[in-house]
N, C-alpha and C positions, 0 to 999 in steps of 0.2 A: 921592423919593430924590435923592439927591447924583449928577452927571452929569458927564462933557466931551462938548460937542455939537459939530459943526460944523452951520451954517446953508446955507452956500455951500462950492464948493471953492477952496482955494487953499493958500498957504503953512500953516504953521503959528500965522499971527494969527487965524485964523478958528475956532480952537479955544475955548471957553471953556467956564466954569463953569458951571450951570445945574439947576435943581429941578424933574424931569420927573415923572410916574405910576409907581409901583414896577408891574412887571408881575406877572401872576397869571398859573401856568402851566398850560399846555392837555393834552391827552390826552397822555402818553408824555413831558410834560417834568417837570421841575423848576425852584423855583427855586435859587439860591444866593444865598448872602447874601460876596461877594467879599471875600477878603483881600489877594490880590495877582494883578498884571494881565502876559501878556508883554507886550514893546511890539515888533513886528515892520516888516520895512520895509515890507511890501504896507499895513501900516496909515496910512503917510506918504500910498502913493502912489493909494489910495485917496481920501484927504482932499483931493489935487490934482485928483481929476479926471481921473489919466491910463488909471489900470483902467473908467472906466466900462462899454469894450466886452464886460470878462469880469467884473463883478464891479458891476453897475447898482446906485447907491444913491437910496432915498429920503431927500429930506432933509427935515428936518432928521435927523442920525443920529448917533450916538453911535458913536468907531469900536474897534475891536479885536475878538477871540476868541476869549482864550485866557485862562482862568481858571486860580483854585484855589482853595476857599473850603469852606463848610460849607451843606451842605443847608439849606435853609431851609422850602420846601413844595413839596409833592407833588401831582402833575395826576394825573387818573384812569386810572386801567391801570398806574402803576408800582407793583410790588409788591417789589421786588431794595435798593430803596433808603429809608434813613428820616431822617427831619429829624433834625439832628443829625451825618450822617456829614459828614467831611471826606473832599472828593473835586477830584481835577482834571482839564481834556479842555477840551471847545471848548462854548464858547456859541452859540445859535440868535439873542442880538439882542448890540447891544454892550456890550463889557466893561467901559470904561473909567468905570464906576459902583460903584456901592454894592451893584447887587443886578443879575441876570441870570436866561434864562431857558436852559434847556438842554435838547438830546434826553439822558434819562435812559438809553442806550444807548451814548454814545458818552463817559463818565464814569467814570473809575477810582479805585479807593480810594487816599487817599493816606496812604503808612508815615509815623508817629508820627516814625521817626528822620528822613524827609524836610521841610525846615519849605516855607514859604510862597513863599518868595522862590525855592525851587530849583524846586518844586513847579511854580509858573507859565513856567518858563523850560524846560518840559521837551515839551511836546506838539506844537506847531506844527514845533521844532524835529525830534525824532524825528520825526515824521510823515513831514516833508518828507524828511529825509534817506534813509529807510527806500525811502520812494517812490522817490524817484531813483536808489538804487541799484540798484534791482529793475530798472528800465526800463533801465540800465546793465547789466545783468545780469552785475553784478562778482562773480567768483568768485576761488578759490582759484586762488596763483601767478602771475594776471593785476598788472598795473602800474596803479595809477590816480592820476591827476592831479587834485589839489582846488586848486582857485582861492577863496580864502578861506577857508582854513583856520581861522582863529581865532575867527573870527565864530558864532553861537548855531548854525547848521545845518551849519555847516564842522568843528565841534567834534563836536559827536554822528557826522558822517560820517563823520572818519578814523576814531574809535573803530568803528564797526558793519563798516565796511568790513576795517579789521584784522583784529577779530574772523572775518571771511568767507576770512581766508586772503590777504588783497590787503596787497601793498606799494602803499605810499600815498607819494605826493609832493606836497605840499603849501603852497602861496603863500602866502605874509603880509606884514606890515612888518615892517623891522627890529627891533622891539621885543617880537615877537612868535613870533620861532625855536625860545628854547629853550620855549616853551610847545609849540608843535605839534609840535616832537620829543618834549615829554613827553607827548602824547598816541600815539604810537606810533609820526609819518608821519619821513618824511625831510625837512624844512622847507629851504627857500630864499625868497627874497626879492620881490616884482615888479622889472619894469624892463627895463632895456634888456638885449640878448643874452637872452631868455628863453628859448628855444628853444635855443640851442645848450648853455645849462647844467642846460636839463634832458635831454637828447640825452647830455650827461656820467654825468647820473642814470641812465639809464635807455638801455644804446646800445643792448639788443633792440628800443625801440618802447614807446608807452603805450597801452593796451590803452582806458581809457576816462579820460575826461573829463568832470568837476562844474565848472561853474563858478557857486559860490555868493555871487560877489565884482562882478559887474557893470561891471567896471573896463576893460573892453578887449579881455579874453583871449580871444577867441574864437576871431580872428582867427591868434594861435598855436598857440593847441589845434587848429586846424582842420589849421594847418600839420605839427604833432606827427603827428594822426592819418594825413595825406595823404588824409581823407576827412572826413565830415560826421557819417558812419555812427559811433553811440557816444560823441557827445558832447550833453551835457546842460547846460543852464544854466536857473535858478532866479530870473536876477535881471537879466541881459543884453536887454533890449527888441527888439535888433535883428536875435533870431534868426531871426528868419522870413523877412528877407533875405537872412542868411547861409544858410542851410537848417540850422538846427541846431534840435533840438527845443526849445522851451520849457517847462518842466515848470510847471504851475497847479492850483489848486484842491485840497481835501479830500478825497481818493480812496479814501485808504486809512486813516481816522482807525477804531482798534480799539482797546474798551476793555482786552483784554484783552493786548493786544499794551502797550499805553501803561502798566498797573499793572506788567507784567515788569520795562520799563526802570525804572519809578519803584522797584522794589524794588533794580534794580542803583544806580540813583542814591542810594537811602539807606544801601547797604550799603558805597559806594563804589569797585564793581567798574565803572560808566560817571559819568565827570568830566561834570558841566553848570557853567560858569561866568559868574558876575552880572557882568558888565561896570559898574553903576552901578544904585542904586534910586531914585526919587523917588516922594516925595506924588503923590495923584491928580491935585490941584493943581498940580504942577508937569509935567502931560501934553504941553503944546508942548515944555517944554525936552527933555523924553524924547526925543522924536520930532522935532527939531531934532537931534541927534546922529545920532539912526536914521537918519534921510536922508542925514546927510553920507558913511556909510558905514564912520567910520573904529571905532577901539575893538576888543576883544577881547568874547568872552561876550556873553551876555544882558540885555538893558533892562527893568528890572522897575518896574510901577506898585505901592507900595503900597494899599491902603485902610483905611482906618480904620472 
């Protein structure tokens, strides 16, 4: 099958084309046969080399994990799924191929009014955000501060956290305000005075803090909070100097949880928005934007 592999870690030159073994799926998976791929940041930072301590790869490896495509074949003990359905959720090897292999458990049906390209930009996203706000434990009436708002995990998060009853206040660029007010939050800007304009926002105090944005804020939020205690980052490296938690890894990936939102995503009651699509082919230039960090929504691989 059709592949992007990296051999070695490093920038995005090290990515390339390649014609690997289609896998055949083991006990409790499946496979897929991929139509559209997320493209997320940890899958940059992955390819560099700099997650190896929480996220070791063998190489050579094929990177991403986050599909949406059409069953293709069945490993022994899955009885819930059959070749044929279109479904999306996380892959067990990487995505950014033709074909993939998946725990047949953590795979949600995907609505006919949902297509492909929305499909694939919806799992990693929810997941993560869901997680983070749990560990935030944002309720109703509370204040919460998103640092990156605009972005594939900042987008699902004002909307969820909304939904929970939380006034949301929300970071982005200029180009990007009236977006994340139309998603529910109070939108301002990065930069300089951040703190005292959102202290205007907000003079009770911010009850918790996302930072999905890895751009600096930490050092503010920490300031907002006058503690440590309640703030969350996703994307920030240097929390663990600061003492802020980190949030990582697949914790709470649920099929059943992930088909809900896909039913609100195709009904249009939760907005998920594509930032840009490319060919599978064009997988470094994806992931050359991803890393820069800037852009609105979601990076989507096609496949063909």
């Amino acid at each position: 099958m059709k592949a992007i592999v990296f051999d070695t870690f490093g920038t995005t030159e090290v990515l390339h084309e390649a014609r690997i073994e289609t896998p055949e799926p083991g006990p409790g998976q499946v496979r897929v046969r991929i139509r559209a791929v997320g493209v997320n940041p940890v899958d940059g930072k992955i390819r560099s080399g700099t997650m190896e301590a929480v996220f070791p790869t063998t190489l050579p490896a094929v990177p991403g994990g986050e599909i949406a495509g059409v069953v293709d074949a069945l490993g022994e003990g899955v009885d819930h799924l059959k070749v044929g359905d279109e479904v999306l959720g996380w892959s067990d090897t990487g995505s950014y191929a033709q074909y993939a292999l998946a725990d047949a458990t953590v795979l949600a049906p995907k609505p006919a009014a949902l297509d492909w390209i929305h499909a694939a930009a919806l799992p990693v996203a929810s997941d993560g955000a869901e997680r983070v706000l749990d560990l935030l434990d944002v309720g109703a009436g509370e204040t919460l501060l998103i640092h990156g708002a605009s972005g594939a995990l900042g987008t699902v998060a004002v909307q969820l956290a909304v939904a929970r009853g939380a006034h949301v206040i929300g970071t982005a660029g200029p180009a990007n305000q009236d977006y994340v007010t139309s998603l529910g939050a109070t939108a301002l800007t990065y930069g300089d005075d951040l703190v005292e304009r959102v202290r205007a926002l907000a003079p009770h105090g911010i009850d918790a803090v996302l930072d999905a944005a890895g751009k600096g804020a930490l050092e503010d939020s920490i300031t907002l909070r006058g503690t440590t205690d309640r703030i969350v980052t996703t994307a920030d490296f240097r929390a663990a100097e600061l003492g802020v938690v980190f949030a990582q890894g697949p914790q709470r990936r649920s099929a059943t949880r992930l088909a809900e939102l896909a039913r609100q995503a195709a009904d249009g009651t939760l907005t998920l928005t594509v930032g840009a699509t490319y060919p599978l082919a064009e997988a470094a230039t994806a992931q050359q934007v991803s890393d820069s960090g800037h852009g609105r929504g979601k990076l989507v691989l096609t496949v063909d």
